[in-house]
C-alpha angles and dihedrals in degrees: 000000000000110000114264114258122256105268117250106265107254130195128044127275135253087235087058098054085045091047094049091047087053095048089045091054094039091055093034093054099048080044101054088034091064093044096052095042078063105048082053095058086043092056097044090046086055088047100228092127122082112236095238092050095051095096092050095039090044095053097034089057082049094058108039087052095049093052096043097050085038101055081044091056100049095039086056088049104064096029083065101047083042089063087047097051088047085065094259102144087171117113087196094059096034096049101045100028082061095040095047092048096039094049097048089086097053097040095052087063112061089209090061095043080090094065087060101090092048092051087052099053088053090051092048096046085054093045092053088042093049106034112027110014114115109264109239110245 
């Protein structure tokens, strides 16, 4: 009788879960960076911002917005991968089922309502990369 072969390794990997959080808080950040880099313009256009508070203003937008949409994105992440490991092959579960766990958060507190459109975007931009992109040859 030949020996079995080895069975195929099931499951998902501490490292994917890491590499997926990574990736969340590396595109959340730039994301929420750059957000927040704009609602600061926005503010000291309007002149609501005393000259001497624009640099703290400017960099503390910046990074309340990076960590919010970064924290979002992570949390999305593995979540999602989360949803895969579990045996879910469906786009339509992963991806929701992500998106809706991952924007409670944001949606409970009416000041981070605003971040929601930007999370989505993220979440849109991964699902097309994941899912329907064409696959390189």
């Amino acid at each position: 009788m030949p020996p079995s072969k080895p069975k195929a390794k099931t499951g998902v990997a501490f490292e994917e879960f890491w590499r997926r959080a990574v990736f969340g808080v590396i595109c959340g950040s730039v994301t929420g960076f750059t957000v927040g880099g704009v609602d600061a313009y926005k503010l000291i256009q309007a002149g609501k911002i005393p000259k001497p508070d624009i640099p703290k203003v400017a960099f503390h937008e910046m990074g309340r917005s990076a960590v919010i949409v970064a924290g979002f994105f992570s949390v999305y992440n593995i979540v999602k991968t989360s949803i895969n490991a579990a045996g879910c092959e469906y786009p339509e579960v992963n991806v929701g089922g992500a998106t809706a766990v991952a924007t409670l958060p944001l949606s409970v507190a009416p000041a981070l309502r605003r971040y929601v459109p930007y999370c989505l975007t993220l979440v849109a931009v991964d699902a097309y990369h994941s899912y329907f992109a064409p696959k390189p040859r």
